[in-house]
C-alpha positions as CSV (number, residue, x, y, z in Angstrom):
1,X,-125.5,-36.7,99.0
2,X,-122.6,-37.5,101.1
3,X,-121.6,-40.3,103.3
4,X,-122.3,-38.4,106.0
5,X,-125.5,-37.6,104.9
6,X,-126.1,-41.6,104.3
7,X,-127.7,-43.8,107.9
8,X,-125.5,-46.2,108.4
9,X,-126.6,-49.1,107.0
10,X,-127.0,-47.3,103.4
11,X,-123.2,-46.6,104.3
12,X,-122.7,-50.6,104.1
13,X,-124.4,-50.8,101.2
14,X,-122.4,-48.4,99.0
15,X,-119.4,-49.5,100.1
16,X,-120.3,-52.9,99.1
17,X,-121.6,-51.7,96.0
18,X,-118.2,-49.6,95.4
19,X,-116.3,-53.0,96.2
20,X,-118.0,-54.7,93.6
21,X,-117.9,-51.7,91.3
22,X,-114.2,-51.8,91.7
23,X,-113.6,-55.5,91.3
24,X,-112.3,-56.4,95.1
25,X,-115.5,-58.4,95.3
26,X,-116.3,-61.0,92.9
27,X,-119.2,-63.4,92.4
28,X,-119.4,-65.7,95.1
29,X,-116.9,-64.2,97.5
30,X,-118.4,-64.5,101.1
31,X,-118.4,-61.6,102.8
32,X,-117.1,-61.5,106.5
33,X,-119.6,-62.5,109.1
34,X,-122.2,-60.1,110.5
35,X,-120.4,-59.6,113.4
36,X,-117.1,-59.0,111.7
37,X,-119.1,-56.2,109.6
38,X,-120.4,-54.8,113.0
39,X,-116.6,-54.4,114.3
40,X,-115.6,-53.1,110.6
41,X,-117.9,-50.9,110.2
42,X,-118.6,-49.7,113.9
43,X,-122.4,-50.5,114.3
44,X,-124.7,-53.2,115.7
45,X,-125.1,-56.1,113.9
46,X,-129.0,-55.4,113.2
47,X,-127.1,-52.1,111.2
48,X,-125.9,-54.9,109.0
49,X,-128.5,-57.4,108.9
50,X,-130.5,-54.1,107.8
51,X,-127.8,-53.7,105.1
52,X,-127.7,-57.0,103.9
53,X,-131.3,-57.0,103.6
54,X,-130.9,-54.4,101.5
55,X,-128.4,-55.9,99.2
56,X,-130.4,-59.0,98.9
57,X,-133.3,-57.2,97.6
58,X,-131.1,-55.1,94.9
59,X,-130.0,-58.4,93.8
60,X,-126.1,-58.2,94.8
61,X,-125.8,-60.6,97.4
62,X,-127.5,-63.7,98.8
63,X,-127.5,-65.0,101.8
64,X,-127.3,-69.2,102.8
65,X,-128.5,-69.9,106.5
66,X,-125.5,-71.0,108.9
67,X,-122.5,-70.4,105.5
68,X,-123.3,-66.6,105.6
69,X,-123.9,-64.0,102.6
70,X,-122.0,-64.1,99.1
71,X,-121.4,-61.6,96.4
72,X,-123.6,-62.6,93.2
73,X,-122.6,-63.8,90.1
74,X,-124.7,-60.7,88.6
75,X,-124.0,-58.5,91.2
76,X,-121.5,-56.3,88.9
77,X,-125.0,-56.2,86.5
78,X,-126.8,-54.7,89.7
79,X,-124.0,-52.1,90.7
80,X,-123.4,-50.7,87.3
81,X,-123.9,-47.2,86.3
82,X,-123.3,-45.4,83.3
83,X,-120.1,-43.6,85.1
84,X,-118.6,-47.0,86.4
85,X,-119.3,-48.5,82.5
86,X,-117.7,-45.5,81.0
87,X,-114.8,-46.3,83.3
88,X,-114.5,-49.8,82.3
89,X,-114.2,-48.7,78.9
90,X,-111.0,-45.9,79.6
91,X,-109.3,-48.3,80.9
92,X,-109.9,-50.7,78.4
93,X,-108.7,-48.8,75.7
94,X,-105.8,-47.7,77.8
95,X,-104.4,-51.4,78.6
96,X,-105.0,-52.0,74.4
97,X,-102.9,-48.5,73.7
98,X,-100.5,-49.6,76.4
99,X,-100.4,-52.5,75.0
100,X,-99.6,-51.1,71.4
101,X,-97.2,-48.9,72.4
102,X,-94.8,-51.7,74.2
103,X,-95.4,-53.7,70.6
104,X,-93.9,-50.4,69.1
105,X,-91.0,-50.0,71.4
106,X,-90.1,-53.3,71.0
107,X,-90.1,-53.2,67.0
108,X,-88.2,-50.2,67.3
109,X,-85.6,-51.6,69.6
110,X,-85.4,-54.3,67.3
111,X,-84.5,-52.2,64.5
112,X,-81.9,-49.9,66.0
């Protein structure tokens, strides 16, 4: 399925899903207002009330009355997939063989 394919407040959630996913949202960041979502995204606010519903039932964000809607603590939990974990662990094991390999240049440089 594409985005296209997606209504869009199901284009809201992913992208806050793929935020999360990708670490530019973090538990307990507040999320812009629902109006500043509206003019993001290009939709009437009830397209992201609809969205943030959505999120708050999957258990990424919650919402306080008059202080607006945060990213959860758990919310990375709720986004994960087996593709975004599988990620996580490339590039895990690239900063540690990066980080090896500066160790290595540095002994050799050392030596010479």
């Amino acid at each position: 399925m594409t985005a296209e394919d997606l209504q869009p407040y199901q284009r809201i959630v992913q992208d806050v899903k793929d935020q999360v996913r990708l670490g530019r949202l973090k538990g307990n960041d507040k999320l812009p207002s629902t109006r500043e979502l509206a003019d993001h995204y290009g939709v009437a606010p009830g397209t992201v009330q609809r969205a943030l519903a959505e999120l708050r039932a999957e258990g990424v964000v919650y919402s306080h009355q008059g202080r607006g809607s945060f990213i959860r603590e758990s919310a990375v939990d709720a986004v994960d997939d087996p593709t975004s974990r599988a990620v996580k662990r490339l590039e895990e094991k690239v900063a540690d063989l990066t980080e090896r390999l500066e160790r290595l240049e540095a002994d050799g440089d050392k030596r010479s």
